[in-house]
C-alpha positions, 0 to 999 in steps of 0.5 A: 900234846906233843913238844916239838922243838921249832928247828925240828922237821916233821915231814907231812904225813909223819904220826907223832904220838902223845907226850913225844918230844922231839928235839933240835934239828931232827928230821921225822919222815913222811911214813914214819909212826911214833908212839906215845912218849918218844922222845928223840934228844936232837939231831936224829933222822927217823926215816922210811916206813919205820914204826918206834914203839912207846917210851923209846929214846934216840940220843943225838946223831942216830940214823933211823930207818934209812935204806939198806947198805945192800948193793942189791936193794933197789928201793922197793918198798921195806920197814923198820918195827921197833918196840917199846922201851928202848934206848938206842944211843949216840950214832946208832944206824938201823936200817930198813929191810930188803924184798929178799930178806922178809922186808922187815927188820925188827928190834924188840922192847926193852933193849939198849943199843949203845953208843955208834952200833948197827943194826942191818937190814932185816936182823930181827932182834928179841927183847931185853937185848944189849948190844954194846958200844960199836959192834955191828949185827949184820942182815938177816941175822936172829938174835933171841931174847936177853942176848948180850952182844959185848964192845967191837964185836961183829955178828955175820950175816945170817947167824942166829944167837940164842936166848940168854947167849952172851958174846965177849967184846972183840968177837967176830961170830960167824956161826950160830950160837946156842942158847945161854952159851958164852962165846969169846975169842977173836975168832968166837969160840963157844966156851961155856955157859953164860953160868952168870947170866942164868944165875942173874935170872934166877933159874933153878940150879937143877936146870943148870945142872942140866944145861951144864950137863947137856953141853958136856954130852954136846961136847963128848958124846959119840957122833956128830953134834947134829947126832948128840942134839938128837939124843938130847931131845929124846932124854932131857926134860929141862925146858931149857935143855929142849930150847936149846936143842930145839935151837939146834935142830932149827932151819939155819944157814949157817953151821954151829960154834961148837963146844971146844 
């Protein structure tokens, strides 16, 4: 039930699902599963023990699945999930996960990942992500639901992004970004909201009264940042406020981008 264009290689061992498509000089793994409805333009390379979700499209030249960019990487057995949806874009490389990193890397549904972007080993990527054209996500980093990554922007290895954030194009981020903030500057600089975002969304103005109030306090407030969290999730009973500080007081590596 699948079409499959005669130039194509499809390795033995390969699970293509119904309804694919797969087209001119593509090359699809031995390990490599893909769903219902994918559809791969031409001259894709999906590789390595990498599983594509329903409905997903590759656009020629992307590379799929192929090893990390990690010199400590030494051909142990990782994987690649991706889930449905998505539109993964011109020259995109996704690579597969490291032993010392989970062995996975992960993106969601529902994403765009725009035209000569990469995703590193082991980042795991939420849902209704967008990660614009030629930005970079390194290892290991958690970007959460509906984050907007914007053009040219680098994510450094180990950063989480909260859900609903969006980063500014040209933005190097190199610590963790709370929920719903809006980061930009060449060297990201948290500030604000990402007021435009949770109003597309549809959230209540009272929650965004609240939000807005919240990153005052974390802002102003005595003690430290950590102090002024703690004191949040002890006085707030906005949902959103409590992801936010739950984002907060979370295990991490990294230090926070914090209000200016």
């Amino acid at each position: 039930m699948a079409n499959i264009h005669p130039s194509a290689v499809i390795e033995d061992g390969a699970v293509i699902g119904p309804d694919c498509i797969v087209g001119p000089f593509c090359l699809v793994g031995a390990e490599v599963v893909l769903g219902r409805g994918v559809v791969l333009k031409s001259h894709v390379v999906v590789t390595g023990d990498t599983h594509i979700g329903d409905e997903t499209e590759v656009f020629p030249f992307s590379v799929i699945g192929e090893i990390p960019q990690d010199l400590k990487f030494g051909g142990e057995k990782t994987r690649l999930r991706i889930g449905a949806r998505n539109r993964i874009r011109e020259h995109v490389t996704i690579n597969t996960g490291t032993a010392g990193g989970g062995s996975e890397t992960r993106i969601g549904d529902d994403c765009l990942l725009m035209a000569g972007c990469h995703v590193a080993h082991d980042a795991q990527v939420g849902n209704r992500v967008i990660i614009v054209n030629s930005s970079a996500v390194a290892g290991h980093c958690h970007i959460e639901d509906d984050v907007i990554i914007g053009g040219l922007c680098g994510i450094h290895q180990w950063v989480r992004i909260g859900q609903g954030a969006i980063i500014g194009a040209l933005t190097m981020v190199t610590n963790d970004v709370i929920p719903h903030a809006l980061v930009q500057g060449p060297r990201g600089k948290l500030d604000g909201l990402n007021l435009v975002g949770l109003k597309r969304k549809g959230v209540a103005r009272s929650d965004i009264t609240a939000l807005r109030a919240a990153f005052q306090m974390l802002k102003d407030g005595e003690g430290t940042f950590l102090d002024r969290a703690h004191r949040l999730k002890d006085e707030t009973e906005s949902p959103y406020v409590k992801q936010m500080v739950d984002f907060i007081l979370g295990d991490t590596d990294r230090n926070f981008l914090t209000p200016s």
